[in-house]
N, C-alpha and C positions, 0 to 999 in steps of 0.2 A: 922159366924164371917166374919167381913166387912176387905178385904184385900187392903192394902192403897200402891197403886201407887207412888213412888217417882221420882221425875222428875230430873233429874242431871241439874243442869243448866249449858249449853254452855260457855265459856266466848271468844266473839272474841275480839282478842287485835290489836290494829289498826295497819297497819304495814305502815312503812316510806316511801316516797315517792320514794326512793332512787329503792327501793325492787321492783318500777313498770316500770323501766325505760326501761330492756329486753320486754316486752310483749309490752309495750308503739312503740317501735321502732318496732316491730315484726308487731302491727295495722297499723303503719306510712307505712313500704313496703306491707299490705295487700290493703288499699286508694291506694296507689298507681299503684297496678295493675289495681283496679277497675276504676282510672281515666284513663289507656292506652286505657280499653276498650271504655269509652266515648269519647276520642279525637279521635280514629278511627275510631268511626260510623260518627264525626264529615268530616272526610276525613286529619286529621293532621296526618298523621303515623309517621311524624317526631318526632313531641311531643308525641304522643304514647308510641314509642319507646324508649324515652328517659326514659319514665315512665319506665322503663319496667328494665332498664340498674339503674335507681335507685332503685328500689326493688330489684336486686342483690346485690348492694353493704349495704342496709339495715340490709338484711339478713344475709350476714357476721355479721356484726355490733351484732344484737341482738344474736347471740352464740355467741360472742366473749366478750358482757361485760355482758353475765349470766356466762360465766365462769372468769371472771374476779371477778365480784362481790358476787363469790359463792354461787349466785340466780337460779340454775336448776331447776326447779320442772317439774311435770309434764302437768299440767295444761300448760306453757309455749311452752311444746314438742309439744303437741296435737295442740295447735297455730298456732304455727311455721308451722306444717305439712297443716293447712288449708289454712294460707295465703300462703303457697309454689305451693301448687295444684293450686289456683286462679290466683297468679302471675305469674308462669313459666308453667302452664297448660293450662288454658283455657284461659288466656291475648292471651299468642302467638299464641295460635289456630284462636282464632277470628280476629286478626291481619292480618296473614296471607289470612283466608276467605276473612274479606273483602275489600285484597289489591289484591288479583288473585286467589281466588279459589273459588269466585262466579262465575267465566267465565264457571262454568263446576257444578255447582249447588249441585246435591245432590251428586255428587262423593267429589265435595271439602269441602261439610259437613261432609258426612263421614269420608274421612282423617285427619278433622281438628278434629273429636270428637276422632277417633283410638289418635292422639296424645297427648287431654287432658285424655284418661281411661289409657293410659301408662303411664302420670306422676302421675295418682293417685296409680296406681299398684304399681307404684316406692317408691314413697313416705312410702302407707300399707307398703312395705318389708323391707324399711329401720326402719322403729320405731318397727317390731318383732326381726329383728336382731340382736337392740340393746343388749335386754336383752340374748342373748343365751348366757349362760355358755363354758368357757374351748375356746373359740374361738382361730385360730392359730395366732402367733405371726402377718406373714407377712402379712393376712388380714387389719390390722391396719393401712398400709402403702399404701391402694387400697382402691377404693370406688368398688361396685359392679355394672358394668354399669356407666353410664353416670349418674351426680350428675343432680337434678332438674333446676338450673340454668343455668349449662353450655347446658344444653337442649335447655333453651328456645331462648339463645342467640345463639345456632348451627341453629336454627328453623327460626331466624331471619336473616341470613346472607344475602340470597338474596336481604330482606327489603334494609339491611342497603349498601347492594352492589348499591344499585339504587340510595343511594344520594350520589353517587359517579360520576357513568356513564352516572347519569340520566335510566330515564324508556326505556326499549327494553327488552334485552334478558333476565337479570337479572326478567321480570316480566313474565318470560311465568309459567304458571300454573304446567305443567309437572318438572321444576325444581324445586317449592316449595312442589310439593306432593312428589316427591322422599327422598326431605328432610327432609319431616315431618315422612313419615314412617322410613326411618332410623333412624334420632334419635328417637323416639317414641320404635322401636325393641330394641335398643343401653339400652336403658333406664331402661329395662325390661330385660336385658340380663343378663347374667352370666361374662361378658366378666369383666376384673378389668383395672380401670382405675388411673392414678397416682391422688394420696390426697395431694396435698398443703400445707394442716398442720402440713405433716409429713415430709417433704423436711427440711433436715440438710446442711448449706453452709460450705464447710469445712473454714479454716480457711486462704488459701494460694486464694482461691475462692471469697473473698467476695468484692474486690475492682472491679472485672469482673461483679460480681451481681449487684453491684451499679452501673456499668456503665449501663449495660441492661436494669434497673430498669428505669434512667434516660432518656434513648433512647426510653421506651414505653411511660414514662411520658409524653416529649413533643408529642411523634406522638399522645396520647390519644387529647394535646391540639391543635396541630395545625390540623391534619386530622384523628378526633374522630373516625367517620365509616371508613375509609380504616386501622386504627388500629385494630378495633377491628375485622373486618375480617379475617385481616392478623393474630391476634390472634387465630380466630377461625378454620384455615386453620392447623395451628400448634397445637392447641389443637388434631385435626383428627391427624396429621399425628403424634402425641407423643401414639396412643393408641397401636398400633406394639411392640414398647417399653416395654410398660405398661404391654404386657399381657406377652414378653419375662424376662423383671423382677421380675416378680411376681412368674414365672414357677422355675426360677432360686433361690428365694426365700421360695420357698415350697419344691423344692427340698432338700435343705440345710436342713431344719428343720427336715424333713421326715425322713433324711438317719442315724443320731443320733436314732431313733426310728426301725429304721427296723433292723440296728446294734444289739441293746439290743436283739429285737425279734427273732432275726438269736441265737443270745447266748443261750436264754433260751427255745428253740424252743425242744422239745423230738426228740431222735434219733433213727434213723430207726433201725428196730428188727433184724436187722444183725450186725449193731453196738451197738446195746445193749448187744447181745450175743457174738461179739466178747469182750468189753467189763467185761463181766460179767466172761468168761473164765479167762481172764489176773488175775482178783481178786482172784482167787481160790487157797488156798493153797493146797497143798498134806502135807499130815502126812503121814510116815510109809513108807516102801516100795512099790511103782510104781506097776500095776502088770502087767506080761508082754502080750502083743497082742497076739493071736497066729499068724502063719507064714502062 
């Protein structure tokens, strides 16, 4: 007896243009890391860099109108994670190589590689984390470590400190490897750093916000790099903060829990027995101890 195979037929249905516009933007800052790499071999670290500064603000951009457009998927995430490693990993490692840490060959290789397997380690841990169940509230308000782009722009600072001062100190070799391995460990760390998307302006706050907002605005136009260093300076010095927030945050949560667990905790067998006495009634006549 001849057994007849049935084929389910597929049907793909075309989707809207609209539906590709996250992954679209996501390819747009993925080119754009890969041209920072090409204006750097070219010796432009200017234009480089600036590649490098628009793949962050990209990136924003495509999570910001997948969740706008209620276009997540996963296919998107895995994306996101591959242009992030290429643009804020291995862009700013080769950047920095070969602005000063060819001076010192295969030590400034190695550093600049330790920096791009710390944003991919980064990256791997944030797309398992996602999914863990039961997670604590005040995690939600902390990234773990240093997020991939503020990485690569901390990774950048001396670059961008030199079209400042112009080329000296800002290009000695020893300042860019110290700062490649720190942020690179930072990256990789356990340490929690404040999340931007979670910042609430109260409401007596927000005329201050706006002034500040405006105050970085011109400095981003009138003096682009001394801004964004000056940002960068302050991002370092806000992570002290970060980790004392976060403590005072976990705290909070925790002590409502160890409460309950102190309540229903069993009682030591001398207070069970004392206890257990109290309960007992007598019937009848007591009898008496002897003397």
């Amino acid at each position: 007896m001849m057994l007849r195979t049935r084929h389910r037929q597929v049907r793909i249905t075309a989707l809207p243009l609209l539906h590709l516009l996250p992954n679209m933007i996501t390819i747009l800052g993925l080119c754009a890391g890969m041209s920072s790499i090409r204006y750097a071999l070219d010796g432009r670290f200017e234009l480089a860099a600036s590649l490098i500064g628009a793949a962050v603000v990209l990136d924003g951009l495509d999570g910001r109108s997948a969740r706008m457009l209620n276009l997540t998927s996963k296919l998107g995430a895995q994306l996101d994670s591959l242009a992030d490693f290429l643009s804020f990993g291995v862009a700013p490692a080769v950047l920095v190589y070969l602005w000063t840490l060819h001076d010192v060959r295969g030590i400034g290789w190695a550093i600049a590689m330790l920096f791009a397997t710390c944003c991919a380690l980064r990256l791997a841990r944030f797309n398992t984390e996602l999914d863990l169940p039961d997670r604590p509230r005040w995690t939600y308000y902390f990234f773990t470590g240093i997020p991939a782009p503020a990485g690569a722009g901390l990774a950048l600072m001396p670059l961008m400190l030199s079209f400042v001062v112009g080329d000296g100190w800002p290009r000695a070799w020893t300042l860019s490897a110290v700062l490649l391995v720190f942020v690179g460990m930072m990256m990789v760390s356990r340490v929690p750093t404040f999340s931007i998307k979670r910042i609430r302006i109260e409401p007596h706050m927000v005329l201050p916000t706006l002034l500040i907002a405006f105050v970085v605005i011109a400095g981003l136009v009138v003096e682009t790099w001394l801004t964004l260093c000056v940002i960068g300076v302050l991002y370092l010095a806000s992570i002290p903060f970060a980790v004392m927030s976060a403590r005072r945050m976990r705290q909070r949560e925790q002590a409502p829990a160890a409460a309950e667990a102190g309540e229903s905790a069993p009682q030591p067998a001398a207070d069970r027995s004392q206890s257990t006495t109290d309960r007992v009634v007598t019937i009848g006549p007591r009898q008496q101890r002897p003397h």
